[in-house]
PASEBA-1860 file (N, C-alpha, C; in nm, 3 decimals):
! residues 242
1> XXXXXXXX> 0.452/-0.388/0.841/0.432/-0.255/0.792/0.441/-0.159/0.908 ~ 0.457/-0.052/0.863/0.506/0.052/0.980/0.386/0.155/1.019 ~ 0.402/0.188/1.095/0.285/0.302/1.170/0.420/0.390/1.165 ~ 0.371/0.569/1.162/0.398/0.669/1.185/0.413/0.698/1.311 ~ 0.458/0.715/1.412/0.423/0.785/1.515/0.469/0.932/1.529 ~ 0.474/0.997/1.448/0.539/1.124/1.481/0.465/1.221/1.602 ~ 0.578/1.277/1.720/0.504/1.340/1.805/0.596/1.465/1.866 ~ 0.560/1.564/1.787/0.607/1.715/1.794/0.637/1.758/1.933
9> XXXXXXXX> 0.752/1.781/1.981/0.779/1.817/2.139/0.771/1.953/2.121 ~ 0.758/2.021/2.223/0.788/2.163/2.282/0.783/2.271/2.141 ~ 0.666/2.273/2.155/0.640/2.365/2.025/0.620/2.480/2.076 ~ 0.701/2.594/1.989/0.737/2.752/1.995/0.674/2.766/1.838 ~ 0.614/2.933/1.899/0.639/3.024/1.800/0.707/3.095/1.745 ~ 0.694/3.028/1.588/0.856/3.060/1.497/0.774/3.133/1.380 ~ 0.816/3.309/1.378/0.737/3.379/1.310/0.833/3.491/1.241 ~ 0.827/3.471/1.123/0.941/3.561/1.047/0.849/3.633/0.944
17> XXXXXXXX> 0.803/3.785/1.005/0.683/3.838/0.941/0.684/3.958/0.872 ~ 0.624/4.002/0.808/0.646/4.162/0.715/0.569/4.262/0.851 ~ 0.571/4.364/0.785/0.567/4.466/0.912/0.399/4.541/0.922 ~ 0.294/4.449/0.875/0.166/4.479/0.890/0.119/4.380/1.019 ~ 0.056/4.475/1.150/0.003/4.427/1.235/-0.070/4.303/1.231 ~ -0.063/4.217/1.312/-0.157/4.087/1.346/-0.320/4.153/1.389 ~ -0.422/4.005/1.343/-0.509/4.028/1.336/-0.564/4.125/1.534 ~ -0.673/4.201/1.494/-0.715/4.240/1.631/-0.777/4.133/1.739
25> XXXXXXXX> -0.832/4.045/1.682/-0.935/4.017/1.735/-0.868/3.875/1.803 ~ -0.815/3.936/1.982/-0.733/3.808/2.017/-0.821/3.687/2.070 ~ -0.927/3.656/2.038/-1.025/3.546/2.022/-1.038/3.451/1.915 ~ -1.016/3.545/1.844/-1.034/3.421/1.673/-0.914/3.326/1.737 ~ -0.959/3.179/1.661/-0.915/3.060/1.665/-0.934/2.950/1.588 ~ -0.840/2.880/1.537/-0.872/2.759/1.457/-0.934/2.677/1.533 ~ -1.022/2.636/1.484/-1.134/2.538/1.590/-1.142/2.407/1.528 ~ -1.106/2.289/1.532/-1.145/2.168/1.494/-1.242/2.074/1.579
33> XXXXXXXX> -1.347/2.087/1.510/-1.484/2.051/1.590/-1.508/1.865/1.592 ~ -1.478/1.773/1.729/-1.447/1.660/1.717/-1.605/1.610/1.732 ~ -1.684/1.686/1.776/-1.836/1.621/1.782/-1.923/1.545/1.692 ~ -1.877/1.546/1.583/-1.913/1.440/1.481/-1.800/1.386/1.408 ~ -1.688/1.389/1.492/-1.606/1.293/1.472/-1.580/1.138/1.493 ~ -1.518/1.057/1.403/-1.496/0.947/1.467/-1.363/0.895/1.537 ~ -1.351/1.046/1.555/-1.205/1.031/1.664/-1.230/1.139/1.796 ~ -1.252/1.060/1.951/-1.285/1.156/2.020/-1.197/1.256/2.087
41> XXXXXXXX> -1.189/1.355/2.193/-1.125/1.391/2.230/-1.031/1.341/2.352 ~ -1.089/1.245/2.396/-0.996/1.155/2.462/-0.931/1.056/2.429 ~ -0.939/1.054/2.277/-0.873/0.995/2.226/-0.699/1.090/2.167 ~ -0.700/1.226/2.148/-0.594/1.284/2.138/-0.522/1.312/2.213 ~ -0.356/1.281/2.153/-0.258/1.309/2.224/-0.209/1.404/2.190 ~ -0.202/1.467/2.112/-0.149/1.575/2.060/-0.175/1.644/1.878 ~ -0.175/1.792/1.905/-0.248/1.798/1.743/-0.162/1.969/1.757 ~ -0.093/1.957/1.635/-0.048/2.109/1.603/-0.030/2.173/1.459
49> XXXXXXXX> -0.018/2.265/1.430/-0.057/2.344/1.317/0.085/2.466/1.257 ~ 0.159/2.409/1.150/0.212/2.522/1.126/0.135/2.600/1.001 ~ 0.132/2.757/1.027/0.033/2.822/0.942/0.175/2.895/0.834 ~ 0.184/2.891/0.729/0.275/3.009/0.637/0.183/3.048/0.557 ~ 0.174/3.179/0.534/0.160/3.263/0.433/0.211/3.279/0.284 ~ 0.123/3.263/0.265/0.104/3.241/0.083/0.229/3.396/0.026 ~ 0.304/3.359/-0.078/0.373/3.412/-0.142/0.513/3.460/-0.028 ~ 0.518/3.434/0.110/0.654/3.483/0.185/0.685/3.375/0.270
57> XXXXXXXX> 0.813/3.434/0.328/0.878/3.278/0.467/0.781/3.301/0.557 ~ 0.675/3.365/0.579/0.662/3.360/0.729/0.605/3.258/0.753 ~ 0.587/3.200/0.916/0.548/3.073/0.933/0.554/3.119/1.066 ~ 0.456/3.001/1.146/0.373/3.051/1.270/0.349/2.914/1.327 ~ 0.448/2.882/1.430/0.368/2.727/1.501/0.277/2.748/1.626 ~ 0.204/2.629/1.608/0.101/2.636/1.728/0.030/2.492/1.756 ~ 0.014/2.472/1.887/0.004/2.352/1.957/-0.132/2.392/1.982 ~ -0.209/2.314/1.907/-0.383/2.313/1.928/-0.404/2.279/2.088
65> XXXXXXXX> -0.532/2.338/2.178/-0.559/2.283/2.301/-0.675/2.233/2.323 ~ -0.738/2.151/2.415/-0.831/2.066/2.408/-0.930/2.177/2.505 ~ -1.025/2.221/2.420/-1.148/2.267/2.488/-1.266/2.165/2.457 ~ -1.367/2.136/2.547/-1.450/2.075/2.560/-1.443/1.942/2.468 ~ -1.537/1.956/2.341/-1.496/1.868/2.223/-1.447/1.907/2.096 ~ -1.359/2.003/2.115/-1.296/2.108/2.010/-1.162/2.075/2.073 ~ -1.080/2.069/1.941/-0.946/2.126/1.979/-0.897/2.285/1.926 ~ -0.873/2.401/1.954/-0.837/2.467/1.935/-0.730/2.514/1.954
73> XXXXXXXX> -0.676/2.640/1.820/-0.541/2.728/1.825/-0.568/2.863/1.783 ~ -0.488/2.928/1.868/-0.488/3.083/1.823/-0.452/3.160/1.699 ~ -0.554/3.260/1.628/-0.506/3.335/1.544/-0.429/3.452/1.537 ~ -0.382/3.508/1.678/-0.398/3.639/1.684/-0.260/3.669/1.687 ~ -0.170/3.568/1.603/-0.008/3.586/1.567/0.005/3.609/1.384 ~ -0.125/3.577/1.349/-0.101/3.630/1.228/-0.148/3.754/1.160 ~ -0.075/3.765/1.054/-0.123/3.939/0.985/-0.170/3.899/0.898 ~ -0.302/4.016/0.853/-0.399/3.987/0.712/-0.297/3.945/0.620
81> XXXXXXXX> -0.414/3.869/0.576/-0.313/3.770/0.447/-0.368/3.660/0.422 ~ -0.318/3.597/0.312/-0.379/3.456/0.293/-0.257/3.322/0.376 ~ -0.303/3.265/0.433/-0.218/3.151/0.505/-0.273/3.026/0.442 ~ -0.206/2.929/0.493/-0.218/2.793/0.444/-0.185/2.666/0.631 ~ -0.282/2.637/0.623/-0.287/2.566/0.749/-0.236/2.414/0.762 ~ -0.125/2.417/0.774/-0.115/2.263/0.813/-0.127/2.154/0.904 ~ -0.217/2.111/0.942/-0.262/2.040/1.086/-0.220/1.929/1.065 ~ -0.182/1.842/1.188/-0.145/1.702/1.223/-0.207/1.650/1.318
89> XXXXXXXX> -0.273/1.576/1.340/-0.357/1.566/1.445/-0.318/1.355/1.489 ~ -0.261/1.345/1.630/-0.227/1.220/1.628/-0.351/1.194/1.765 ~ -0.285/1.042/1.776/-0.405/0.984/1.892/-0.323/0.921/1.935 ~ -0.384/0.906/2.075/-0.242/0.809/2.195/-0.241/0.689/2.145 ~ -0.089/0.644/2.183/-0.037/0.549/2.147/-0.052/0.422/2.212 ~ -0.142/0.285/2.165/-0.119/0.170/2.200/-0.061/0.041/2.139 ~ 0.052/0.010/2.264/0.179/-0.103/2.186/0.209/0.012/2.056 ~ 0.257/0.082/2.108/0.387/0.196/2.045/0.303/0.256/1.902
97> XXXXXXXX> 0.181/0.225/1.876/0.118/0.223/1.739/0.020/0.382/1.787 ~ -0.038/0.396/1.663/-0.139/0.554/1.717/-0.156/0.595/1.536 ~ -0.234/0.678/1.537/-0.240/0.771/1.424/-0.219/0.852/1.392 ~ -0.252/0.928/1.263/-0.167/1.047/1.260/-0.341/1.057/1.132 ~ -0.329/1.202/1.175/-0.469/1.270/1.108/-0.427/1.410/1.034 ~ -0.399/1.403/0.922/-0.363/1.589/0.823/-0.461/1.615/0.768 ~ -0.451/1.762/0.750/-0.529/1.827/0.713/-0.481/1.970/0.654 ~ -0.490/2.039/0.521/-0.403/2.134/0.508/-0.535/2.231/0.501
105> XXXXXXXX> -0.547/2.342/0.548/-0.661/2.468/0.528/-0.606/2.557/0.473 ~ -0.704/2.657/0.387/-0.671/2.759/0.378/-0.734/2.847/0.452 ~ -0.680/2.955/0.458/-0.744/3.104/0.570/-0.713/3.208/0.506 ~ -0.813/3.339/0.510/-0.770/3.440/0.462/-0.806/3.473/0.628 ~ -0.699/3.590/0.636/-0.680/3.626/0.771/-0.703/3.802/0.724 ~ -0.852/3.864/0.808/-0.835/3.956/0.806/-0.840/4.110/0.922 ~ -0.812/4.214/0.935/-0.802/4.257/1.045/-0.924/4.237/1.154 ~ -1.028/4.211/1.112/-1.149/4.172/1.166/-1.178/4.009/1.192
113> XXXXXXXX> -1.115/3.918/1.173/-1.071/3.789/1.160/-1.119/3.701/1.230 ~ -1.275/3.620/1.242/-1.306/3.534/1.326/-1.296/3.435/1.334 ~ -1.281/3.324/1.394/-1.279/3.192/1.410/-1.329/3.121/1.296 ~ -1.213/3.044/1.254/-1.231/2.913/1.146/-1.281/2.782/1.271 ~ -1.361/2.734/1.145/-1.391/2.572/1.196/-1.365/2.481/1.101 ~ -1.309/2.367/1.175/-1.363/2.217/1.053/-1.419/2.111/1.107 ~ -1.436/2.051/1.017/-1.481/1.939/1.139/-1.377/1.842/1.131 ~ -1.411/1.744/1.247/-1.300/1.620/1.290/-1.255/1.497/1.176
121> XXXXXXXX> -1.176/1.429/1.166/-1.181/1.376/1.101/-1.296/1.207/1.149 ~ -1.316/1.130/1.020/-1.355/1.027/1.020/-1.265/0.963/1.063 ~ -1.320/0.775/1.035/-1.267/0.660/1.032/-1.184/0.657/0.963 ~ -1.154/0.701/0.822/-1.073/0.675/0.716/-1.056/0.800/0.631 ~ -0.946/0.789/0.565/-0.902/0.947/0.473/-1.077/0.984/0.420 ~ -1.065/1.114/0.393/-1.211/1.195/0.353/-1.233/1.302/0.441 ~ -1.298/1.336/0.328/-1.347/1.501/0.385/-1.239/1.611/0.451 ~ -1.123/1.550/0.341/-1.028/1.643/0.353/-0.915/1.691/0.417
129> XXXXXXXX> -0.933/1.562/0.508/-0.847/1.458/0.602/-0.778/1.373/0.587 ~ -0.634/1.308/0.606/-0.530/1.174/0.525/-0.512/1.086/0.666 ~ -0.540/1.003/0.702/-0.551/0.898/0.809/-0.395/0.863/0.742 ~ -0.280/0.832/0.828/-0.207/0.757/0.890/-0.168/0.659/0.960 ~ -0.122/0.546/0.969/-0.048/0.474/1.043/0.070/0.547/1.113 ~ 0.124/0.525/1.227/0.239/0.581/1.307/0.315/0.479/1.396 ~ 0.421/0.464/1.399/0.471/0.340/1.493/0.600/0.421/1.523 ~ 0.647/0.393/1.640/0.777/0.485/1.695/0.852/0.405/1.843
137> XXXXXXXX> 0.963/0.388/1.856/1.044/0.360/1.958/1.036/0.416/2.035 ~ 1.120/0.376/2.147/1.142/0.444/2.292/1.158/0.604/2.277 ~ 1.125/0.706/2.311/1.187/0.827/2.350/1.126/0.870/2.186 ~ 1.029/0.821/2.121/1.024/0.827/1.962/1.210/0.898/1.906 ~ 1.254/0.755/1.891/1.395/0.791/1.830/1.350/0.767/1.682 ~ 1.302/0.656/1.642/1.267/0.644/1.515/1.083/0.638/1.518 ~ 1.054/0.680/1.412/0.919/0.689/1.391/0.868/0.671/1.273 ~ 0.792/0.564/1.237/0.756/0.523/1.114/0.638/0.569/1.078
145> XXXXXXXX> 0.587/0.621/0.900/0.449/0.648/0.919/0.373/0.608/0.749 ~ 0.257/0.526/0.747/0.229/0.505/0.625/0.098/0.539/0.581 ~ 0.040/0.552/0.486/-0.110/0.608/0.473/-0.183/0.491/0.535 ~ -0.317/0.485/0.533/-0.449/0.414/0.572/-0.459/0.384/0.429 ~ -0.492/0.430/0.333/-0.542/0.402/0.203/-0.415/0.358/0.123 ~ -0.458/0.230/0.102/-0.332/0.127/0.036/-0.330/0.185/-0.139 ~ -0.355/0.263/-0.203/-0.366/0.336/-0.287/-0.260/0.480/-0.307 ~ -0.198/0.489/-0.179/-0.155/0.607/-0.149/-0.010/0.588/-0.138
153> XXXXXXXX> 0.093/0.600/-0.205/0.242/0.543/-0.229/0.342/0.623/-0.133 ~ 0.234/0.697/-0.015/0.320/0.790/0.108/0.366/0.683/0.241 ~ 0.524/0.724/0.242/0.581/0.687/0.320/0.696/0.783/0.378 ~ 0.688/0.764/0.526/0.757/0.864/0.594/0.864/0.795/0.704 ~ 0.974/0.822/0.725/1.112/0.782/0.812/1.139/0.907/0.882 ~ 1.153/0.912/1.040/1.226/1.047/1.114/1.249/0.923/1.181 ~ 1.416/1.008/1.244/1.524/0.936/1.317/1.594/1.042/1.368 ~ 1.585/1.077/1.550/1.714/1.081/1.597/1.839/1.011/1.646
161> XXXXXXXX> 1.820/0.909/1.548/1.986/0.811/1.610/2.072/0.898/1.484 ~ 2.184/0.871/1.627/2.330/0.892/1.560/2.400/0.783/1.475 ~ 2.478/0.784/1.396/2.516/0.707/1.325/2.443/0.642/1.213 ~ 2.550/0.568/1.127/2.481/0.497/0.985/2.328/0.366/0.985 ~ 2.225/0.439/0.987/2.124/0.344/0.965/2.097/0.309/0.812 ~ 2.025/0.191/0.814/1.996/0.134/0.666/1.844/0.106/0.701 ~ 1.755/0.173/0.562/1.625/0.228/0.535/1.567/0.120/0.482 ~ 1.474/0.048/0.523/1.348/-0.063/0.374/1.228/-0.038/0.384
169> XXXXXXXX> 1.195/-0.028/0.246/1.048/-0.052/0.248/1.060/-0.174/0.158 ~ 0.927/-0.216/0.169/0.894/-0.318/0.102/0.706/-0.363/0.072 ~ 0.634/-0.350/-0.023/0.530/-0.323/-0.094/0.493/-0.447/-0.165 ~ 0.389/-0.532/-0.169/0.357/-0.634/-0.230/0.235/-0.687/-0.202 ~ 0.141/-0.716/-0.352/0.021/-0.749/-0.345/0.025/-0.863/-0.407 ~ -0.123/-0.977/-0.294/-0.161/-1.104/-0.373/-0.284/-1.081/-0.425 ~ -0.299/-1.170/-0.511/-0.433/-1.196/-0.578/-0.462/-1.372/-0.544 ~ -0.516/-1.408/-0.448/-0.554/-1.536/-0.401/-0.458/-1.588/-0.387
177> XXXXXXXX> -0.348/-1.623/-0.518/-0.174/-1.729/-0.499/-0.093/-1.689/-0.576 ~ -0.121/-1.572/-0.654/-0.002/-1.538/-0.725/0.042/-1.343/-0.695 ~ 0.172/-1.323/-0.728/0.176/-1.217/-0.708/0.155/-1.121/-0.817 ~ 0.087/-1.018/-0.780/0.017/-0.894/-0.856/0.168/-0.828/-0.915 ~ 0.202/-0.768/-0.803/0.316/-0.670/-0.791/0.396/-0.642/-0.681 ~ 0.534/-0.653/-0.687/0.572/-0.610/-0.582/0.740/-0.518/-0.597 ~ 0.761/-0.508/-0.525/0.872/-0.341/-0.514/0.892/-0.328/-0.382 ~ 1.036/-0.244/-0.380/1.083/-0.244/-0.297/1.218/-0.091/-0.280
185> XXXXXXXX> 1.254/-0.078/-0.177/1.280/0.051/-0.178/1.379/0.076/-0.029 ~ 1.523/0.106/-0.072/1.600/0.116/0.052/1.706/0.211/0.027 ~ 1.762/0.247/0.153/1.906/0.363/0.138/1.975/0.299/0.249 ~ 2.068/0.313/0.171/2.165/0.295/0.281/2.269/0.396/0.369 ~ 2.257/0.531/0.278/2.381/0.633/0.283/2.298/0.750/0.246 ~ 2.339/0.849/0.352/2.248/1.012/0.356/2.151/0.978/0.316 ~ 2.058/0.918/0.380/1.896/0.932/0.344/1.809/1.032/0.380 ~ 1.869/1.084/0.522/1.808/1.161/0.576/1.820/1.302/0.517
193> XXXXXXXX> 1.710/1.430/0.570/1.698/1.510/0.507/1.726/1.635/0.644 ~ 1.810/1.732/0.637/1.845/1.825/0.773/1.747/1.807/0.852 ~ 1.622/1.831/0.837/1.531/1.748/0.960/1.543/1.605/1.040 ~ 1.593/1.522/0.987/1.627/1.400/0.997/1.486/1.316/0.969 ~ 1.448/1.347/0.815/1.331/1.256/0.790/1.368/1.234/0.651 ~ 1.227/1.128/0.636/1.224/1.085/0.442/1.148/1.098/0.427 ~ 1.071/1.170/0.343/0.959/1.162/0.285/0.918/1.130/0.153 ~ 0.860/1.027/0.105/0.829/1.009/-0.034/0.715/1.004/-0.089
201> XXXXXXXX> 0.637/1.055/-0.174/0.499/0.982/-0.258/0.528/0.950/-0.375 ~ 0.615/0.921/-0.446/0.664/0.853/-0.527/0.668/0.742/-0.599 ~ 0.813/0.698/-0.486/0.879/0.567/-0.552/0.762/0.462/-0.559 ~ 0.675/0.459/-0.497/0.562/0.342/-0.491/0.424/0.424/-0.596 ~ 0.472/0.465/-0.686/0.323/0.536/-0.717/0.293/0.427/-0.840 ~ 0.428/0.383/-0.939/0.364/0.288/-0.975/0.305/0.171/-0.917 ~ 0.361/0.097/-0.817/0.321/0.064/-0.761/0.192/0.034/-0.723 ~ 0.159/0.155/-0.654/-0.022/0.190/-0.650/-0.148/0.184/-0.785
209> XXXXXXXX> -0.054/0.231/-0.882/-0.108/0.245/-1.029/-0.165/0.084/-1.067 ~ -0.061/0.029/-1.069/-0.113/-0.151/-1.099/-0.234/-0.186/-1.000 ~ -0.187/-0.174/-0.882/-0.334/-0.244/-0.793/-0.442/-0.188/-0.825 ~ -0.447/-0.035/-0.841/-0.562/0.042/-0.876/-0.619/-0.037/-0.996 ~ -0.559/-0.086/-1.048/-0.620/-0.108/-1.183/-0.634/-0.301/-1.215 ~ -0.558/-0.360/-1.112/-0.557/-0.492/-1.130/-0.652/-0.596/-0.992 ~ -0.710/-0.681/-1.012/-0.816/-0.743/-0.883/-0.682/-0.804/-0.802 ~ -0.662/-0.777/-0.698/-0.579/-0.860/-0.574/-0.687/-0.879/-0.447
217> XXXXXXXX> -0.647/-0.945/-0.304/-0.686/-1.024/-0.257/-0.599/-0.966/-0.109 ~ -0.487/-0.947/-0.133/-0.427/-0.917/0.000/-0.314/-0.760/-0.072 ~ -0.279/-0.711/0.028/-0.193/-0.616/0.054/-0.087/-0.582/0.162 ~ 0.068/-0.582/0.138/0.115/-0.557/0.225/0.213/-0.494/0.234 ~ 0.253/-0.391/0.349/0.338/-0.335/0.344/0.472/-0.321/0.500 ~ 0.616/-0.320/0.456/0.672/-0.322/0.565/0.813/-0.263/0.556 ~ 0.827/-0.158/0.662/0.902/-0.070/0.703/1.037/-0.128/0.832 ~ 1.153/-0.128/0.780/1.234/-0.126/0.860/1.348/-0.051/0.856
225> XXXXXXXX> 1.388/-0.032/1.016/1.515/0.080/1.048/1.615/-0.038/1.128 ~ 1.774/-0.031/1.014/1.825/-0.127/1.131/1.978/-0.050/1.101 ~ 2.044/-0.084/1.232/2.170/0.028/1.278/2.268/-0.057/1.196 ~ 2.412/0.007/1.250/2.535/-0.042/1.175/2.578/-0.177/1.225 ~ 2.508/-0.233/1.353/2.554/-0.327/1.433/2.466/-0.476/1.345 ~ 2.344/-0.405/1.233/2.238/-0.473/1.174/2.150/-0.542/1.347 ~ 2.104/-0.454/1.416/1.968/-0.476/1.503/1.890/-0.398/1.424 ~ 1.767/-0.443/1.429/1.684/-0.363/1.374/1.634/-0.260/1.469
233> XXXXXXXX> 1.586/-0.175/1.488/1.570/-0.044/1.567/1.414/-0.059/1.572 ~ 1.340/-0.057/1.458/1.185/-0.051/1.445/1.186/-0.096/1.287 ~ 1.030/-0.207/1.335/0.961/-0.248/1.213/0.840/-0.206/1.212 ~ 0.817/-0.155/1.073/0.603/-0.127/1.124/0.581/-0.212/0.974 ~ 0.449/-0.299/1.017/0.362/-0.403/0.902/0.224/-0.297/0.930 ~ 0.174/-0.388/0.803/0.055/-0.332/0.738/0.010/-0.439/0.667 ~ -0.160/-0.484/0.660/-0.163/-0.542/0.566/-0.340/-0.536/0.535 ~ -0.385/-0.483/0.439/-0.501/-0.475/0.390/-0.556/-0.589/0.306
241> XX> -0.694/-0.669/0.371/-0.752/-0.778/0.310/-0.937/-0.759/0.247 ~ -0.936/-0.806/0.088/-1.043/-0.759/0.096/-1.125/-0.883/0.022
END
């Protein structure tokens, strides 16, 4: 099964805005408070936030920074309004593996506009938080990413290789010796999306639907990227036992 590793390089602010001033107050900041987290701050490698505004294009990136046991990002690029916060929050990578932590907020942003907080995430999805798996190659050319909660039919593919790759997933639960359910899921041709990713919650939702509802024993899941030459590029496993 595959881990996610997705890891956002050289992030700019990309802001396509209507013509009412940004907030005054160049202090306000998104604050994600890791102190009763079960993810510390030396444990992050990187965590960033694109904010858009409810009903227009605008959109606003920003690379959270590590103060004390907070990670924080600036507000003072947006104009009153209602926004929508999308955070990603990953953790360094060991043997190419790491996490990936979302979180979507809302904000009303107003000319007087002070500092949002949340808190950190847990051990596992909750409180408004989606725990990830992440797994990624050299130079993250390919980067695999799957939920924590085997319930959750999200699966994610980004690739900068050139040329024709071929996509698998593959999904299957035991119940002590027999099989529950299993499915499976591949492309071979334009999979990718102008970003050069896949994203699905989907194709596996039945999937998820049966286990939810049937007693199994094991769970597993596995992700592979393999080129035109058929090497495989990256595999990420998964497998939940209960």
């Amino acid at each position: 099964m595959n881990r996610i590793v997705g890891v956002v390089g050289g992030i700019v602010i990309t802001c396509v805005l209507a013509c009412s001033k940004p907030v005054e107050d160049n202090t306000a900041k998104l604050v994600i408070d890791l102190q009763q987290s079960a993810v510390s701050i030396n444990q992050i490698d990187s965590a960033d936030v694109v904010f858009r505004q409810a009903g227009t294009n605008a959109l606003v990136r920003q690379r959270f920074v590590k103060t004390m046991q907070n990670l924080m990002a600036p507000l003072r690029a947006l104009t009153p309004g209602a926004w929508n916060a999308d955070i990603e929050v990953y953790t360094k990578t060991v043997n190419r593996q790491s996490n990936q932590y979302v979180f979507i907020k809302s904000i009303l942003v107003t000319e007087q506009m002070k500092s949002t907080q949340i808190p950190g995430p847990g051990s596992a999805s909750g409180n408004g938080w989606v725990k990830r798996h992440v797994k990624a190659s050299a130079g993250n050319q390919v980067v695999l990413i799957i939920s924590d909660d085997v319930y959750d039919p999200y699966f994610e593919v980004r690739s900068k290789e050139q040329g024709p790759l071929v996509f698998g997933v593959q999904r299957e639960a035991i119940n002590v010796n027999h099989v529950v359910d299993l499915k499976s899921w591949a492309c071979t041709n334009t999979c990718l999306n102008a970003e050069g990713r896949i994203i699905d919650a989907h194709h596996f939702m039945p999937f998820t639907q049966t286990i939810f509802s049937s007693p199994w024993t094991r769970n597993e899941i596995s992700i592979s990227v393999i080129n035109n030459k058929n090497e495989e590029l990256l595999e990420l496993e998964h497998i939940w036992n209960r």
